[in-house]
NUVEX-84962 format. One line per field, with one value per residue (C-alpha): residue number from 0; residue in one letter; chain; x negated, y, z negated. Coordinates in Angstrom, 2 decimals, m for minus. Last residue first. Example, Ala and Ser with C-alpha at 12.3 -4.5 7.8 and 13.67 -1.06 7.14 Angstrom:
BEGIN
num: (1 0);
residu: (S A);
chaine: (A A);
xx: (m13.67 m12.30);
yy: (m1.06 m4.50);
zz: (m7.14 m7.80);
//
This chain:
BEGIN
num: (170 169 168 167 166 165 164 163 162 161 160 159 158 157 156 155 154 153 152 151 150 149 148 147 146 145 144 143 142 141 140 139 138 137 136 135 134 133 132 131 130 129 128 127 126 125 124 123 122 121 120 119 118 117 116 115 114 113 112 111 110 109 108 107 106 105 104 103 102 101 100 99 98 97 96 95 94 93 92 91 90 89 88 87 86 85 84 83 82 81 80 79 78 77 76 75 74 73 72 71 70 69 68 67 66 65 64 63 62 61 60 59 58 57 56 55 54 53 52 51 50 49 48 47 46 45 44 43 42 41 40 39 38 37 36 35 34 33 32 31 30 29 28 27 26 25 24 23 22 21 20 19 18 17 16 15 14 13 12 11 10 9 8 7 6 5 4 3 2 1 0);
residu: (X X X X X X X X X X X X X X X X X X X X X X X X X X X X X X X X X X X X X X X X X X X X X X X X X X X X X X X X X X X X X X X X X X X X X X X X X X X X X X X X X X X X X X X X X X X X X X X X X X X X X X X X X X X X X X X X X X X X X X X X X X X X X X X X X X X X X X X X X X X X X X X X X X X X X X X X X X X X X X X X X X X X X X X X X X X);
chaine: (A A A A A A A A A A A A A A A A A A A A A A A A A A A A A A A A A A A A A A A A A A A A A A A A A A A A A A A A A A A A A A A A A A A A A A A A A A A A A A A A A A A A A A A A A A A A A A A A A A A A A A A A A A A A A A A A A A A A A A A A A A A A A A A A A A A A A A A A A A A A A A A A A A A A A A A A A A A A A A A A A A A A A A A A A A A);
xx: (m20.07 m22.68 m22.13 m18.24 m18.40 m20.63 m18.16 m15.30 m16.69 m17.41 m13.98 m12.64 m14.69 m13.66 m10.22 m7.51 m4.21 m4.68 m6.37 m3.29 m1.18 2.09 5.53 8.29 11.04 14.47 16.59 19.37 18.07 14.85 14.26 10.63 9.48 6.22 3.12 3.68 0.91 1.06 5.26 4.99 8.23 7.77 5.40 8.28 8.74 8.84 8.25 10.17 7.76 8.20 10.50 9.71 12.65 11.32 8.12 9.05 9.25 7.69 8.59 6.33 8.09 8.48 5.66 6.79 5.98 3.02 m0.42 m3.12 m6.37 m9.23 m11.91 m13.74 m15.43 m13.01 m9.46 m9.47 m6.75 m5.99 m2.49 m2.05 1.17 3.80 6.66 5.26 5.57 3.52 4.89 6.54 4.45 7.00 6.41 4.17 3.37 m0.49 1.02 3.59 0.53 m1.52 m4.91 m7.36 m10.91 m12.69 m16.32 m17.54 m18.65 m15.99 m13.61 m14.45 m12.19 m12.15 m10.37 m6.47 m7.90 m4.03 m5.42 m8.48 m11.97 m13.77 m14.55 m13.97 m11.41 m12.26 m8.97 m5.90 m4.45 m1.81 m1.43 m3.14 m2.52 m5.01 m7.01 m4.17 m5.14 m4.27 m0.59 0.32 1.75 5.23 7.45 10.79 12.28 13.56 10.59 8.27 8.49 6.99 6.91 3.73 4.15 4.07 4.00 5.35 3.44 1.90 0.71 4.22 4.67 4.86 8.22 8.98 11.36 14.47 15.93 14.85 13.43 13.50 11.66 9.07 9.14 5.49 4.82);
yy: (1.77 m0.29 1.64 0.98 m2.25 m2.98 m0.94 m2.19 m5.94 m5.31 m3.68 m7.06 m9.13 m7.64 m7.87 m5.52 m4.32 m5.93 m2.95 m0.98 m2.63 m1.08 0.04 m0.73 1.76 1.16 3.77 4.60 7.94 6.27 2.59 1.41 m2.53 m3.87 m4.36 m5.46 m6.33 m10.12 m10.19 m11.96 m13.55 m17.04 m18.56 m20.16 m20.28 m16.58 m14.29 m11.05 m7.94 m7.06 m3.85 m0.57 2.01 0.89 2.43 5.90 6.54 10.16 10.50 12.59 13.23 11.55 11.14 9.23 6.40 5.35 5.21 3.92 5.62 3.77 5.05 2.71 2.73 0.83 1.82 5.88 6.25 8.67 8.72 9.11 10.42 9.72 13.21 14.44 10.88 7.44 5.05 2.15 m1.04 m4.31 m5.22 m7.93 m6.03 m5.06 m4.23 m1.50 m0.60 0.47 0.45 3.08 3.28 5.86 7.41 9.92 13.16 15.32 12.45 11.16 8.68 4.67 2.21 0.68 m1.90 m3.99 m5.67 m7.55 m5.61 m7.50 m3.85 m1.33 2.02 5.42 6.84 8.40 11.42 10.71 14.21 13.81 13.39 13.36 11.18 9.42 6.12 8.49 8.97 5.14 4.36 3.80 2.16 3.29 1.40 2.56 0.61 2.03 5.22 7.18 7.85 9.09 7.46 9.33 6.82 3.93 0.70 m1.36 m5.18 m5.96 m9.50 m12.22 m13.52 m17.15 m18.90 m19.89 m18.81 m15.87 m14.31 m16.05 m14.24 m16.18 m16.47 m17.39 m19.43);
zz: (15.52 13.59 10.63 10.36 11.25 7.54 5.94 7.33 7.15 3.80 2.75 4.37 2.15 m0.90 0.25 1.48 0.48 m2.99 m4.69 m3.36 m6.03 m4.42 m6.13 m3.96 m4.74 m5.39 m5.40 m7.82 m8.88 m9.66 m9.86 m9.60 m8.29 m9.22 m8.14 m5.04 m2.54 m3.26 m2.82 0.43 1.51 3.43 0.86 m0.84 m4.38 m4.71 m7.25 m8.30 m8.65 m12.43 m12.94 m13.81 m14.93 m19.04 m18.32 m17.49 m13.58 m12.50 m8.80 m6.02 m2.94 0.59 2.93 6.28 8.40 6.79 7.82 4.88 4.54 2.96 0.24 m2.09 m4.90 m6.58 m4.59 m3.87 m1.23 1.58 2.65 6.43 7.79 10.71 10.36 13.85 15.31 15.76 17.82 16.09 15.04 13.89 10.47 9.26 6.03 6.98 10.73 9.07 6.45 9.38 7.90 8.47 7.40 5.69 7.04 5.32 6.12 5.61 6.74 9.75 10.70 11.08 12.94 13.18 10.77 10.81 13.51 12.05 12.63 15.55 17.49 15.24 17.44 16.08 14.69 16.18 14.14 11.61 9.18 6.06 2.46 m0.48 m3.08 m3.94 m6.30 m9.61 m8.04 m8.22 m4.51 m4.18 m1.55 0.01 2.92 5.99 8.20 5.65 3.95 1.35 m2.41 m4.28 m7.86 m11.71 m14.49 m15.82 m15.81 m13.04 m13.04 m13.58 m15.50 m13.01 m12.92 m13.34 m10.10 m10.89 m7.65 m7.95 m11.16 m14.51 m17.14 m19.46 m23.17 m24.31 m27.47);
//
């Protein structure tokens, strides 16, 4: 029989979808989120991207990135956060998700943090659809803070990615 873990407001807590391990912290809004160090394929400072006509809003564009062309998603817009102009300390981390490769902008790159297993925490779940935990894999504790660990392989779809990709040749 399975034991379940109640979470707010009685809700059932998915089990984490990440384990321990070492995570590329940055900001967000003043918040601290994760990113699973195997999905970074580099950092780079925020420059302004092609524009894709039709993409959804949170597609900022597309850069040039030694010959290939990665798309950008503003993570602030992704979340539902307000936008914020983009400053000397605004970054771009460069995932690999699948076979693909999309840059994210956050507000700020922070350090790299090794969390054993037992400092991750399953991503609470809500009743209500009016808090979003689908991008969370989990949450990590270290030093006292609480950092949002990300599933980037849910920060866009299948069919997104194909709209990218299929934008991003027409441009």
């Amino acid at each position: 029989m399975m034991s379940s873990t109640l979470g707010v407001a009685g809700d059932v807590r998915r089990p984490p979808r990440s384990a321990g391990g070492e995570f590329l912290t940055f900001h967000l809004a003043g918040e601290s989120y994760g990113i699973h160090i195997l999905n970074i394929q580099e950092i780079r400072s925020y420059s302004s991207p092609a524009a894709l006509p039709g993409a959804p809003d949170f597609i900022r564009g597309v850069v040039n990135l030694r010959g290939s062309i990665v798309p950008i998603i503003d993570l602030r817009i992704r979340f539902g956060m307000p936008s914020r102009a983009h400053d000397e300390f605004t970054a771009v981390i460069v995932l690999n998700i699948g076979a693909h490769v999309i840059g994210v902008v956050v507000d700020s790159v922070s350090d790299v943090v090794t969390l054993q297993d037992a400092a991750v925490q399953s991503a609470p779940a809500f009743a209500s659809s009016a808090f979003n935990t689908e991008y969370m894999a989990g949450i990590g504790i270290a030093d006292a803070e609480m950092i949002i660990l990300l599933d980037v392989e849910r920060l866009v779809t299948p069919s997104q990615l194909g709209l990218i990709a299929q934008a991003a040749t027409t441009a």
